[in-house]
ROSE-4610 file (N, C-alpha, C; in Angstrom, 1 decimal, always signed):
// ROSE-4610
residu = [X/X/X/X/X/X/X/X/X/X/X/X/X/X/X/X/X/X/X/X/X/X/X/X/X/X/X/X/X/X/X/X/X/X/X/X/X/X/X/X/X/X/X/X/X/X/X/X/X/X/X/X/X/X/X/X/X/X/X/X/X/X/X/X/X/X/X/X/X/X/X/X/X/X/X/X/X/X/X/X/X/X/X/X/X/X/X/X/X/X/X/X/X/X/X/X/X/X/X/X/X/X/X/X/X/X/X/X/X/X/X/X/X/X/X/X/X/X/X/X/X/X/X/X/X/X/X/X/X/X/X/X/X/X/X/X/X/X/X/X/X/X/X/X/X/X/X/X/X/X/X/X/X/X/X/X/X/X/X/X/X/X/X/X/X/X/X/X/X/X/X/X/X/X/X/X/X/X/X/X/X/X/X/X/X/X/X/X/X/X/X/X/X/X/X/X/X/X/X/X/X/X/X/X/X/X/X/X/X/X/X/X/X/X/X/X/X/X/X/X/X/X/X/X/X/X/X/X/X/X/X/X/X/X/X/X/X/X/X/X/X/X/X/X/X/X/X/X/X/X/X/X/X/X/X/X/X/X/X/X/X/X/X/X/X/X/X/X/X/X/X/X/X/X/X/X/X/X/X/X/X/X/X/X/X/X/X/X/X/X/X/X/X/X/X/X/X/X/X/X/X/X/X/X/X/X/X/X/X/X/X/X/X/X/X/X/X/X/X/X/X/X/X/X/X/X/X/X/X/X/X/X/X/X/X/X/X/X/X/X/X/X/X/X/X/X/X/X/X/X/X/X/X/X/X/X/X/X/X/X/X/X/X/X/X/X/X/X/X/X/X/X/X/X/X/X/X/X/X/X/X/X/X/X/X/X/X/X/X/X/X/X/X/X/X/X/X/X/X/X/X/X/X/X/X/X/X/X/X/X/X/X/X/X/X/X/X/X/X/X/X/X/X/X/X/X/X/X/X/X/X/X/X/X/X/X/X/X/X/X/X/X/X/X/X/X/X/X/X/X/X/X/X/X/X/X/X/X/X/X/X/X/X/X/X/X/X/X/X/X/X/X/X/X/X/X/X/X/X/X/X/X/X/X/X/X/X/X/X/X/X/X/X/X/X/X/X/X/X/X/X/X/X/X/X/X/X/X/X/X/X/X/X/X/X/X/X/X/X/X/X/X/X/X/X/X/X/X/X/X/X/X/X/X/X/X/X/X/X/X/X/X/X/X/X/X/X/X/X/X/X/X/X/X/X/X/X/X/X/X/X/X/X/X/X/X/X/X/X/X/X/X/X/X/X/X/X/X/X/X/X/X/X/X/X/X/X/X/X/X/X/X/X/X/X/X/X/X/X/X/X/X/X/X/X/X/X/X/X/X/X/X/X/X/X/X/X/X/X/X/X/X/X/X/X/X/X/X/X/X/X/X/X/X/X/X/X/X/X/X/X/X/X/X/X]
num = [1/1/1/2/2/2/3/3/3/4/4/4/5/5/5/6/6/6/7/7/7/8/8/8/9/9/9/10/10/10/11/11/11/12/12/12/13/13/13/14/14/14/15/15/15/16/16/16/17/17/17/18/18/18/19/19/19/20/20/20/21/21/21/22/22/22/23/23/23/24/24/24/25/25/25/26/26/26/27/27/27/28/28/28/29/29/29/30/30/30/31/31/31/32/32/32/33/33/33/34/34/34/35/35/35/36/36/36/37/37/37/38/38/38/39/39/39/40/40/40/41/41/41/42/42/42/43/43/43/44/44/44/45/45/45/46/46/46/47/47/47/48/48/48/49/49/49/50/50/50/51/51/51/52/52/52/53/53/53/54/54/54/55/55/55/56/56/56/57/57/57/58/58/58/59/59/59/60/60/60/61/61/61/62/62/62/63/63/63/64/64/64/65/65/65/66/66/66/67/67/67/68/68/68/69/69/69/70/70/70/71/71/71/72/72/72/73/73/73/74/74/74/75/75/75/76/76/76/77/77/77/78/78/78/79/79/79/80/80/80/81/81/81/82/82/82/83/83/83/84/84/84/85/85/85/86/86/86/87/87/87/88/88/88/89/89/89/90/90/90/91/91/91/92/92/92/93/93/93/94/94/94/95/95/95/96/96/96/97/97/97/98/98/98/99/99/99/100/100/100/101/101/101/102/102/102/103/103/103/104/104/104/105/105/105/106/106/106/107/107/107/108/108/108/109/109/109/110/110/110/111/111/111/112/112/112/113/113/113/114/114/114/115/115/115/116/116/116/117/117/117/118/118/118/119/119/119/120/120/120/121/121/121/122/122/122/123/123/123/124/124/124/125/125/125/126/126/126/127/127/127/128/128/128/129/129/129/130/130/130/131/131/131/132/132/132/133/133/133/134/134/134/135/135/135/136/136/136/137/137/137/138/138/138/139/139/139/140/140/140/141/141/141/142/142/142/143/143/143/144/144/144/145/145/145/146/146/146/147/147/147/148/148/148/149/149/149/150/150/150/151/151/151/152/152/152/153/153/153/154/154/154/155/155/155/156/156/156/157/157/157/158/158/158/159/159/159/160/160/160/161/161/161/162/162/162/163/163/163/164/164/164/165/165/165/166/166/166/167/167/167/168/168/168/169/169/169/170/170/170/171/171/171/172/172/172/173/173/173/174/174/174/175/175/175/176/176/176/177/177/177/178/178/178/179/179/179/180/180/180/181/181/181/182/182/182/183/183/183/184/184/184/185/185/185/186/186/186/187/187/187/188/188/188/189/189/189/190/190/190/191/191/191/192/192/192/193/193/193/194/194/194/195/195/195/196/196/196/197/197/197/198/198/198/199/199/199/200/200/200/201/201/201/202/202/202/203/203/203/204/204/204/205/205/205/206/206/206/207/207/207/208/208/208/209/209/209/210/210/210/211/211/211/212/212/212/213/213/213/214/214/214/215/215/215]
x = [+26.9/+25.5/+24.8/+23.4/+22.7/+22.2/+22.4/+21.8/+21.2/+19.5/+18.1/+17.9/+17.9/+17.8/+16.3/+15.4/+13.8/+13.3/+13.3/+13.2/+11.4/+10.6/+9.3/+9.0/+7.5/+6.7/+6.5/+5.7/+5.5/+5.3/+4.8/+4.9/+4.2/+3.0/+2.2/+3.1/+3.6/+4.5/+5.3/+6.5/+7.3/+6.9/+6.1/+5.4/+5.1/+4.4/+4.0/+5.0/+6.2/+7.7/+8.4/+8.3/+9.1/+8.5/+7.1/+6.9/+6.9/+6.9/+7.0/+8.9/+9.5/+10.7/+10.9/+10.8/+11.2/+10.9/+9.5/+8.9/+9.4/+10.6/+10.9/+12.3/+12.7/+14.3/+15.0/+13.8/+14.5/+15.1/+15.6/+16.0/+15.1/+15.2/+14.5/+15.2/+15.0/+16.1/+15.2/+15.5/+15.3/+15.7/+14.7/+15.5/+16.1/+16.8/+18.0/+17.6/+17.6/+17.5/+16.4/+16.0/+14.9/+13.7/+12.6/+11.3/+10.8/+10.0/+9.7/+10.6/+11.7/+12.6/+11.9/+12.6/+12.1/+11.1/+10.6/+10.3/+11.0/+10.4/+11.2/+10.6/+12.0/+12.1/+12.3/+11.5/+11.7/+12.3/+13.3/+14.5/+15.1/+15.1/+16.4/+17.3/+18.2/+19.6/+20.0/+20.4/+20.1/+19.2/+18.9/+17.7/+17.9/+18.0/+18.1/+16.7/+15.9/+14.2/+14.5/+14.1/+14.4/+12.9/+12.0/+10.7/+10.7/+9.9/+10.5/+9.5/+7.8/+7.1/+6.7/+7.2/+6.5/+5.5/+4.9/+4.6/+3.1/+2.3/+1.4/+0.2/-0.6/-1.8/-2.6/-2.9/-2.9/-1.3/-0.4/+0.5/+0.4/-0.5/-0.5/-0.9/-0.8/-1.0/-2.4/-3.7/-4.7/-4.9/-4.8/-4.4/-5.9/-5.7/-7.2/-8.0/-9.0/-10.7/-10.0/-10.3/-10.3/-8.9/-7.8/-7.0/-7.1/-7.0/-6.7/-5.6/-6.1/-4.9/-3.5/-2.4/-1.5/-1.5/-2.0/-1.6/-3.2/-3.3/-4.6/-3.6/-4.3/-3.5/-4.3/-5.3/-5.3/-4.2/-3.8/-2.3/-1.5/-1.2/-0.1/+0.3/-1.1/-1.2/-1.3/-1.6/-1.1/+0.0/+1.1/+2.3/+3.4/+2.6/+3.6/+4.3/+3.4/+4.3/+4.9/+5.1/+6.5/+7.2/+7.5/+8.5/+9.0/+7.8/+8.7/+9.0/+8.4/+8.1/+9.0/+9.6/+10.2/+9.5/+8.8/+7.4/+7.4/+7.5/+7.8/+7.1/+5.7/+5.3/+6.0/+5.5/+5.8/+6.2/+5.6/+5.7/+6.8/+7.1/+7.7/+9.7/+10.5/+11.8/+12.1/+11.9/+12.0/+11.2/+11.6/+10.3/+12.0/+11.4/+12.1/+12.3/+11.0/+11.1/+12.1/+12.6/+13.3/+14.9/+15.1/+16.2/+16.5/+15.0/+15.0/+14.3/+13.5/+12.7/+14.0/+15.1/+15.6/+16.7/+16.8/+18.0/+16.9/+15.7/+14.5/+14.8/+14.7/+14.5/+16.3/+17.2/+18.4/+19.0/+18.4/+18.6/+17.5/+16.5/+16.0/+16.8/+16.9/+17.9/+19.2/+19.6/+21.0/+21.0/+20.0/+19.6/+19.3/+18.2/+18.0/+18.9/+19.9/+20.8/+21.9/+22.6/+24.0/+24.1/+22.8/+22.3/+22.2/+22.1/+21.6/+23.0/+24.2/+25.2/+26.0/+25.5/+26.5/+25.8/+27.0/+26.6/+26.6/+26.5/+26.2/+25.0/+23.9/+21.9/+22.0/+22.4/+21.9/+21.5/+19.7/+19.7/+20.0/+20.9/+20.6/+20.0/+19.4/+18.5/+19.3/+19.1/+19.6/+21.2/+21.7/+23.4/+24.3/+25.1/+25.8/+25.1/+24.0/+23.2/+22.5/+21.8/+20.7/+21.2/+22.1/+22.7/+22.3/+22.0/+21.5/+19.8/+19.5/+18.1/+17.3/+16.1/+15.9/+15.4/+15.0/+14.6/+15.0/+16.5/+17.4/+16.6/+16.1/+15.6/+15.4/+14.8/+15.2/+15.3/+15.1/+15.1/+16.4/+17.1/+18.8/+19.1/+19.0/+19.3/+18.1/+18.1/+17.4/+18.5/+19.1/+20.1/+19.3/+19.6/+19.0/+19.8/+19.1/+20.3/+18.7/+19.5/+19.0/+19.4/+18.5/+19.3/+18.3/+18.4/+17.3/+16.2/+16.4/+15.0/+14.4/+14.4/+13.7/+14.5/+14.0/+14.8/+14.3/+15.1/+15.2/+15.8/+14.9/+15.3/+16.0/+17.2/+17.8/+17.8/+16.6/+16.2/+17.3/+17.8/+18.4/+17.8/+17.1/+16.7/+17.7/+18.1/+18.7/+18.2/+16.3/+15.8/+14.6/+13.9/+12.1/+11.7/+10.0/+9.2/+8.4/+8.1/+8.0/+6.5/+5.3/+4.2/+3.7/+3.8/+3.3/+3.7/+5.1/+6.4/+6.4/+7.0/+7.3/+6.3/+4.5/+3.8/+3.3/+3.7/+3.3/+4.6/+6.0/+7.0/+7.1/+7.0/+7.3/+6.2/+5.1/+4.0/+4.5/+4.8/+5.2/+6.5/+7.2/+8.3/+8.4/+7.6/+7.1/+6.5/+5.6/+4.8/+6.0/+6.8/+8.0/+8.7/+8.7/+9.8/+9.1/+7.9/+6.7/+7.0/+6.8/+6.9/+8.3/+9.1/+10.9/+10.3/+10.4/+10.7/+9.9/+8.6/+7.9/+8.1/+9.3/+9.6/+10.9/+12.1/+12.5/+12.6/+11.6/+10.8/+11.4/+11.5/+11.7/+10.5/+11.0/+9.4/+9.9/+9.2/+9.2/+10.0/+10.8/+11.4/+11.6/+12.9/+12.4/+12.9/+12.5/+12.5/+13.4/+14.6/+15.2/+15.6/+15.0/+14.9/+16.1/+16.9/+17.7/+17.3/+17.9/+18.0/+19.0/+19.4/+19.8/+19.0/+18.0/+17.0/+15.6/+15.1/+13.4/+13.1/+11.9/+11.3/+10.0/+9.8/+8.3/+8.5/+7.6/+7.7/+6.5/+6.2/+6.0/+4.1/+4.1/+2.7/+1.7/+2.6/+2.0/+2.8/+3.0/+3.6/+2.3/+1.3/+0.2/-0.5/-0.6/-1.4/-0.1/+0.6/+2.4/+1.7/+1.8/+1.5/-0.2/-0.9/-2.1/-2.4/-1.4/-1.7/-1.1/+0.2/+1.3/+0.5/-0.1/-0.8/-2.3/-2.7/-4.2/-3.7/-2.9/-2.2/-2.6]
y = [+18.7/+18.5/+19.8/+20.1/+21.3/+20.9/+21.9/+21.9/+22.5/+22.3/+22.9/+23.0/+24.7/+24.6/+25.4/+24.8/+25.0/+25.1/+26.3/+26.8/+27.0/+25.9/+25.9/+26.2/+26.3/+26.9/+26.1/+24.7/+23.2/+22.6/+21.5/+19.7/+20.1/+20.9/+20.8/+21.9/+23.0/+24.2/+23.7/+22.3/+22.1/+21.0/+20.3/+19.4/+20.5/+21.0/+22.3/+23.1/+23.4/+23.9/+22.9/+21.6/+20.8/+20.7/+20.4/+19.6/+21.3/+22.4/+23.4/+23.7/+23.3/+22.9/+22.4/+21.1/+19.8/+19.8/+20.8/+20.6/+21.4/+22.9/+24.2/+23.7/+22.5/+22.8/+21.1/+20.4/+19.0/+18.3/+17.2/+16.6/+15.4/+15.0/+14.0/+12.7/+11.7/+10.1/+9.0/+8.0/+7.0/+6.1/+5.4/+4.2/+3.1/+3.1/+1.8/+0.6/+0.8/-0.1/+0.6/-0.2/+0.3/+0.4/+0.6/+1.0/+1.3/+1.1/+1.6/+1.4/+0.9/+0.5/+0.7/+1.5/+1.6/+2.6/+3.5/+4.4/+5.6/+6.9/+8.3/+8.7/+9.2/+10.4/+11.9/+12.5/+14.1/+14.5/+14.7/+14.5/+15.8/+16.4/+17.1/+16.0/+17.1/+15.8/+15.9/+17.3/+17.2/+18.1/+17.8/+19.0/+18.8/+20.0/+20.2/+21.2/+20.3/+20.9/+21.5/+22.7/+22.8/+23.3/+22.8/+23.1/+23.3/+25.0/+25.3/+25.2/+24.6/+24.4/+22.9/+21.8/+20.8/+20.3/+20.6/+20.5/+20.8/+22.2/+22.5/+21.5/+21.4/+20.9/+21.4/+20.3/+18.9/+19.0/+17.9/+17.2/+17.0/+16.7/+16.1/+17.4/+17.2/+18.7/+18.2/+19.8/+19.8/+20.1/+19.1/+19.3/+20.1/+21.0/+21.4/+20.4/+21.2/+20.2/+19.9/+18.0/+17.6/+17.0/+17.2/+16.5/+15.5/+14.1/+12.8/+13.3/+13.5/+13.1/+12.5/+12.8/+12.0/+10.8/+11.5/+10.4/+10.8/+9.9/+11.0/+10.1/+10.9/+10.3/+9.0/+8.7/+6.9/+6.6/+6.7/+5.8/+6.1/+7.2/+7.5/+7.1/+7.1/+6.2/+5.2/+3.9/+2.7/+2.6/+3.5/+3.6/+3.6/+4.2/+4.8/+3.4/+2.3/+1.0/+0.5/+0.5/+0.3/+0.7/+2.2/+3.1/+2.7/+2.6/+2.4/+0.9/-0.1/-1.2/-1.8/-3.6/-4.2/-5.4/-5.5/-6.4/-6.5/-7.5/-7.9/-8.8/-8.6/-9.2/-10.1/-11.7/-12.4/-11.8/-10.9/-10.5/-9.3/-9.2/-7.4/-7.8/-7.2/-7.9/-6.8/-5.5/-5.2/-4.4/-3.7/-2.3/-1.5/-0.3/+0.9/+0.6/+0.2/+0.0/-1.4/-2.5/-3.4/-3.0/-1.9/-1.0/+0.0/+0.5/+1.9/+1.8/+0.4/+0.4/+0.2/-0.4/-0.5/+1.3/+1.7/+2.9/+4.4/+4.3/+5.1/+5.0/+4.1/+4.2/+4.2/+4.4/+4.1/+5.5/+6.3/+7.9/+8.5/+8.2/+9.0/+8.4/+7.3/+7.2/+7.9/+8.1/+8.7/+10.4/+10.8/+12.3/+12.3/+11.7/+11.9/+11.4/+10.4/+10.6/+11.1/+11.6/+11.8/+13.2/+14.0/+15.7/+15.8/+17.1/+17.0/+17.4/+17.9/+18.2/+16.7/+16.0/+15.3/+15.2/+14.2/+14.6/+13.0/+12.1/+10.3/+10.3/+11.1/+10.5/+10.3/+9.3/+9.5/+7.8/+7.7/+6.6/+5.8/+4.9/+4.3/+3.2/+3.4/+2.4/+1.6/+0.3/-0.7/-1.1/-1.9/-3.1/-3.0/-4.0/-4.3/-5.4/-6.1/-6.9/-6.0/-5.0/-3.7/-4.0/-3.8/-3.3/-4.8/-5.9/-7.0/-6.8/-6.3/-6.4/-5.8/-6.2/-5.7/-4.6/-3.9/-2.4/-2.1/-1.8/-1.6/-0.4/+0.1/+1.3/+2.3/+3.2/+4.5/+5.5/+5.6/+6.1/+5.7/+6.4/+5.8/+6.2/+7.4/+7.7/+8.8/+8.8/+9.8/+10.5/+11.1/+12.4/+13.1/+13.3/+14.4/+15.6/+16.5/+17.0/+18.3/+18.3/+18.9/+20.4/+22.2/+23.2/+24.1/+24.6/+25.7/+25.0/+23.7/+22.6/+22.4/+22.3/+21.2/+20.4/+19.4/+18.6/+18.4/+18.6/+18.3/+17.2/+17.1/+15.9/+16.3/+15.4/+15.7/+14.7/+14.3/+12.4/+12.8/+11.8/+11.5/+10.2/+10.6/+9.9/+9.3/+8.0/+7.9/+8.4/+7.7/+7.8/+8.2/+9.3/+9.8/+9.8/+9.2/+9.6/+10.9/+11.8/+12.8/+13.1/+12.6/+12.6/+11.8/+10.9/+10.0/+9.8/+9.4/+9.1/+10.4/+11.1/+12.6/+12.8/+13.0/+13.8/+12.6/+11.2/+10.5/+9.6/+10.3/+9.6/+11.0/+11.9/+13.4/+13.7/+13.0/+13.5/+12.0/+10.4/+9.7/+9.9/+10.6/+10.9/+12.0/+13.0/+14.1/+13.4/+12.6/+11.9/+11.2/+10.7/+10.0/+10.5/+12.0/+13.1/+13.7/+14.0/+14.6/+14.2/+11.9/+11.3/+11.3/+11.3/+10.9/+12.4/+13.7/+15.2/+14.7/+13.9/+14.1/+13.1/+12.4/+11.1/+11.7/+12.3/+13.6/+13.8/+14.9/+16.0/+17.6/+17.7/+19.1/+18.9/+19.9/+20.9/+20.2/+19.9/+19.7/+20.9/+20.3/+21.1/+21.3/+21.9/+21.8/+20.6/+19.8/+19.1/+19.3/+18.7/+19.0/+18.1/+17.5/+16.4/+16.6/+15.8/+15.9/+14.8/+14.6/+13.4/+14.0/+12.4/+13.0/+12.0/+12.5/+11.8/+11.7/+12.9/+13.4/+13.9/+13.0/+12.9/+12.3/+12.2/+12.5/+11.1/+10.2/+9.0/+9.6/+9.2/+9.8/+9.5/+8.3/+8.5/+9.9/+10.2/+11.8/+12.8/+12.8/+14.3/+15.2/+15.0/+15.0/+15.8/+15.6/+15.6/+16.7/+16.5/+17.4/+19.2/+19.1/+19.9/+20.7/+19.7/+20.4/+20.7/+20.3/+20.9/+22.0/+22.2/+23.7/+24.5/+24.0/+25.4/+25.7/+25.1/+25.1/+25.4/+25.3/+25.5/+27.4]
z = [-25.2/-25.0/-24.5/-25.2/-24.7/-23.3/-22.2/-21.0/-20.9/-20.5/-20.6/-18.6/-18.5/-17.1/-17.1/-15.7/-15.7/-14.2/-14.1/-13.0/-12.9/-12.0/-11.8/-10.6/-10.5/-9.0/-8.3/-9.1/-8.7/-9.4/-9.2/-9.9/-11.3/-11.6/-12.2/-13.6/-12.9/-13.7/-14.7/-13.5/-14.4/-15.4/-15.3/-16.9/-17.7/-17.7/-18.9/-19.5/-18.8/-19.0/-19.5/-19.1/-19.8/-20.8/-21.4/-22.9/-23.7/-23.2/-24.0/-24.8/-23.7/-23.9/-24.9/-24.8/-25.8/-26.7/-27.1/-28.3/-29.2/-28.2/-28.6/-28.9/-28.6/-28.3/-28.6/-28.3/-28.0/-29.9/-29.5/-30.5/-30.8/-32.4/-32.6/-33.1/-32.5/-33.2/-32.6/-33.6/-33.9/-33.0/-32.0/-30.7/-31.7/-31.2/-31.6/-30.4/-29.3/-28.2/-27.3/-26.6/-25.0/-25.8/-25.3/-25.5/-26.7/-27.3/-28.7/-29.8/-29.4/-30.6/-31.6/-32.6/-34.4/-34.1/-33.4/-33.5/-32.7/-33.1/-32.4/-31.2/-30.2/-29.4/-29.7/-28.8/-29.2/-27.7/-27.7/-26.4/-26.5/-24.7/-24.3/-23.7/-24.3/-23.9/-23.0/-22.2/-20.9/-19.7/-18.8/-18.4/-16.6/-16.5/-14.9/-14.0/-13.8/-13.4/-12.0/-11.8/-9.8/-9.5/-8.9/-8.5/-7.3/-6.8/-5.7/-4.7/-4.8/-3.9/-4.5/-4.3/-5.3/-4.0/-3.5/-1.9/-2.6/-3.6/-3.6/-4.5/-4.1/-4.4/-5.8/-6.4/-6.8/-7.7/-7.1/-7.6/-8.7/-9.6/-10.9/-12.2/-13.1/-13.7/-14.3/-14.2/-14.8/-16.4/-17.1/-18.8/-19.2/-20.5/-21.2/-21.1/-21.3/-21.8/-23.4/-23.4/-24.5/-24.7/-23.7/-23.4/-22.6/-23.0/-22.0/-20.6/-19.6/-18.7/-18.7/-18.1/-18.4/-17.1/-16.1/-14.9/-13.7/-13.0/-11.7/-10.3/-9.5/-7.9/-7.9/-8.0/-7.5/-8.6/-10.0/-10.1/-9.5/-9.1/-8.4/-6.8/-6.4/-4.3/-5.3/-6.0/-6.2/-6.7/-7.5/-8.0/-6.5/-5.3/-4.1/-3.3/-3.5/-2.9/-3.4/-5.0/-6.2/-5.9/-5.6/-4.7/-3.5/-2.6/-1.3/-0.6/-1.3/-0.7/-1.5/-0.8/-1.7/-2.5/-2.2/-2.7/-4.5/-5.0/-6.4/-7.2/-8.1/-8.4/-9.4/-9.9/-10.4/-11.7/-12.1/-13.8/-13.6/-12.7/-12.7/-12.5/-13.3/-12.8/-11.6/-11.7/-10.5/-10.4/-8.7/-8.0/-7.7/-7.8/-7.0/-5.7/-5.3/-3.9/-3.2/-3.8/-3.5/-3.5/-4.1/-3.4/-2.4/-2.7/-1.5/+0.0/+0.0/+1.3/+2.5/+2.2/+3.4/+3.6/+2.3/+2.2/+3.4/+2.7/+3.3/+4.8/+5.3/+6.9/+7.0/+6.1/+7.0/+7.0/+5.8/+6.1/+6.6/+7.3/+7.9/+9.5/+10.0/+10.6/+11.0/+9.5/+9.9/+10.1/+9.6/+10.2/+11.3/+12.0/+13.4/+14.2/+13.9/+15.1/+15.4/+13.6/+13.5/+12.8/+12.8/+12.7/+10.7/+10.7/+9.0/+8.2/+8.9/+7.7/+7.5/+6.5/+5.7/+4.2/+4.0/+2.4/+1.5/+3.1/+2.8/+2.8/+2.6/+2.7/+1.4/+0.9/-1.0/-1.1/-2.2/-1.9/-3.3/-3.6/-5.5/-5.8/-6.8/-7.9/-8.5/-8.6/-9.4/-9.1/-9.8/-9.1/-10.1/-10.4/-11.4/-12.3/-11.9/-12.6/-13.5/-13.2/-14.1/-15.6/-15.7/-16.9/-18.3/-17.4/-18.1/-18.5/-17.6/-18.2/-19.3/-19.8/-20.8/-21.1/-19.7/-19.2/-17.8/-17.5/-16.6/-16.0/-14.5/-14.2/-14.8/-14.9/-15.2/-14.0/-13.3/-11.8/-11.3/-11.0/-10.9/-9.5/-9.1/-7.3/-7.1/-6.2/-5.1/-3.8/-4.3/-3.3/-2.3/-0.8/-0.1/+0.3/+1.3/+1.9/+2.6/+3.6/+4.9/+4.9/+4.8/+5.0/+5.2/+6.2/+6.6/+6.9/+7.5/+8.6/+7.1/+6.0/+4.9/+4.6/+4.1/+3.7/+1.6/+1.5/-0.1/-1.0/-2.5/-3.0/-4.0/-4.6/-6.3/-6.3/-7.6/-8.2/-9.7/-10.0/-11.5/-12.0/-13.4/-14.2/-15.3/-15.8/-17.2/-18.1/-18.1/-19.4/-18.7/-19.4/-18.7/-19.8/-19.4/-20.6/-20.0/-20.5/-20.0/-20.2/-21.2/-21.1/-20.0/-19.5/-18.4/-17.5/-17.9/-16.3/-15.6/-16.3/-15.3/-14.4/-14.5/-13.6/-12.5/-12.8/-12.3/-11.2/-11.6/-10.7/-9.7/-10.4/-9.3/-7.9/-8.6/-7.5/-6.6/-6.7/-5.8/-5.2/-5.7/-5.2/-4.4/-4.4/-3.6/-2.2/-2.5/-1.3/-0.9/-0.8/-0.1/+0.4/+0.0/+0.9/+1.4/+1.4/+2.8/+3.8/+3.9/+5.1/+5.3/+4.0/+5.3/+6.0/+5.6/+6.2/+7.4/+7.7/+8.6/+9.6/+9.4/+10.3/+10.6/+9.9/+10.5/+11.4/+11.0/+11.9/+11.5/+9.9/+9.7/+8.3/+7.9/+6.6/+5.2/+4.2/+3.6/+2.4/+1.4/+0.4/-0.9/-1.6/-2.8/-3.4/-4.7/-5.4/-6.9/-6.9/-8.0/-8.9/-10.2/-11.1/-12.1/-12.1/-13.8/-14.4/-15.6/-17.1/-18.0/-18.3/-19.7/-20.9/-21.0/-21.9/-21.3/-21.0/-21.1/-22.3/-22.7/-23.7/-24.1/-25.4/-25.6/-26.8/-26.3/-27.8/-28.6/-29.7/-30.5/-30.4/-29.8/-29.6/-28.7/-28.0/-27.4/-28.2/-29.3/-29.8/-30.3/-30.6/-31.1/-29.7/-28.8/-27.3/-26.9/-27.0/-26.4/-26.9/-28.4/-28.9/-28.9/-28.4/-28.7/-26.9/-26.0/-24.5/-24.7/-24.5/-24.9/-25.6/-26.9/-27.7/-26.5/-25.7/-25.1/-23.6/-23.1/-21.9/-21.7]
C-alpha cells in the first residue's frame, strides 16, 4: 500500500493538501459495498495527516469565490453533541458520542490523578456488533498522549469522505481536545489524523478539482 504522509500548519492547510493529494496520487474504484455503492472513489490508500497548530482560527477551510462550502461552524457546534454526548435519535443507529461520553471524562480522569506518562488514554468507536450494521462507524478511536504540557490527538478513520467529513469531523474533534486539555489543565496540541480510505465520491470531483486549481 502507498503511504501519503502530510505535514500541515492547521485544520484548514491540511484539507487543501489532502484533496491536492488525492487528486495527484489517489486511486480510483468502484464501491462494491458502503455508501454510494455502484459508484467511484478517488482514494489514498493510506494517509498519515500531522497538523501542527490545529488550534488556529477559523477551523474550517475558506474555499474560492464560487465554490460551495464544504462544511460552516453552526454544522459543526451542532455536529459537537454527536461527538460527545450519548443521546440517540430514533432514526440514527448510532452517535460517536454513545461511546465516548463516558471514555472522555474517564481519561481526563485518569490524567489528573494518575499524571500524563501512560500510554492507557485511548478512547474506541464502535463493539463487536458495528460490524453488522449497514454503515458501521467510520471514526474508529481517538488516541491521546500528554508531552511537553499539551495534550495531543491521533484519531483513526476506516473510511473518510474527505470533501465534507474531513473539515467538518477535524474542527469537532479539535473542539473536544480544547475542553479535555482545559479540564486537564495543560495547552492544547497537535492533531494527528490517519485512514486507510480518504477520499473523494465522485459527486465532488468536479468542486475537488476546481478548489486545488483556484486555491
Amino acid at each position: 500500500m502507498k503511504i501519503s504522509l502530510i505535514d500541515a500548519r492547521d485544520l484548514s492547510e491540511a484539507w487543501f493538501l489532502c484533496l491536492r493529494q488525492t487528486l495527484t496520487e489517489g486511486t480510483k474504484y468502484r464501491i462494491e459495498r458502503g455508501s454510494y455503492a455502484g459508484q467511484q472513489r478517488w482514494e489514498l490508500e493510506l494517509v498519515v495527516v500531522q497538523i501542527r497548530h490545529p488550534a488556529t482560527r477559523p477551523l474550517i477551510p475558506s474555499v474560492p469565490a464560487g465554490v460551495p462550502p464544504p462544511t460552516s461552524m453552526e454544522y459543526v457546534e451542532n455536529y459537537l453533541p454527536y461527538l460527545m454526548t450519548a443521546h440517540k435519535g430514533e432514526e440514527e443507529q448510532y452517535t460517536y458520542g454513545q461511546y465516548l461520553e463516558k471514555q472522555i471524562t474517564e481519561v481526563i480522569k485518569m490524567y489528573k490523578e494518575n499524571g500524563f506518562n501512560t500510554n492507557q488514554a485511548f478512547m474506541a468507536i464502535g463493539n463487536e456488533q458495528s460490524i453488522y450494521l449497514a454503515d458501521p462507524p467510520c471514526l474508529r478511536a481517538i488516541d491521546t498522549r500528554i508531552r511537553n504540557n499539551q495534550l495531543h490527538f491521533i484519531v483513526y478513520f476506516r473510511s473518510w469522505d474527505l470533501w465534507a467529513g474531513f473539515p467538518s469531523n477535524l474542527a469537532a474533534i479539535q473542539l473536544l481536545k480544547e475542553y479535555m486539555a482545559s479540564e486537564i489543565g495543560v495547552d492544547d496540541g497537535e492533531l494527528i489524523a490517519m485512514s486507510k480510505g480518504l477520499h473523494l465520491y465522485e459527486y465532488a470531483w468536479e468542486l475537488a478539482q476546481l478548489t486545488a486549481a483556484m486555491a
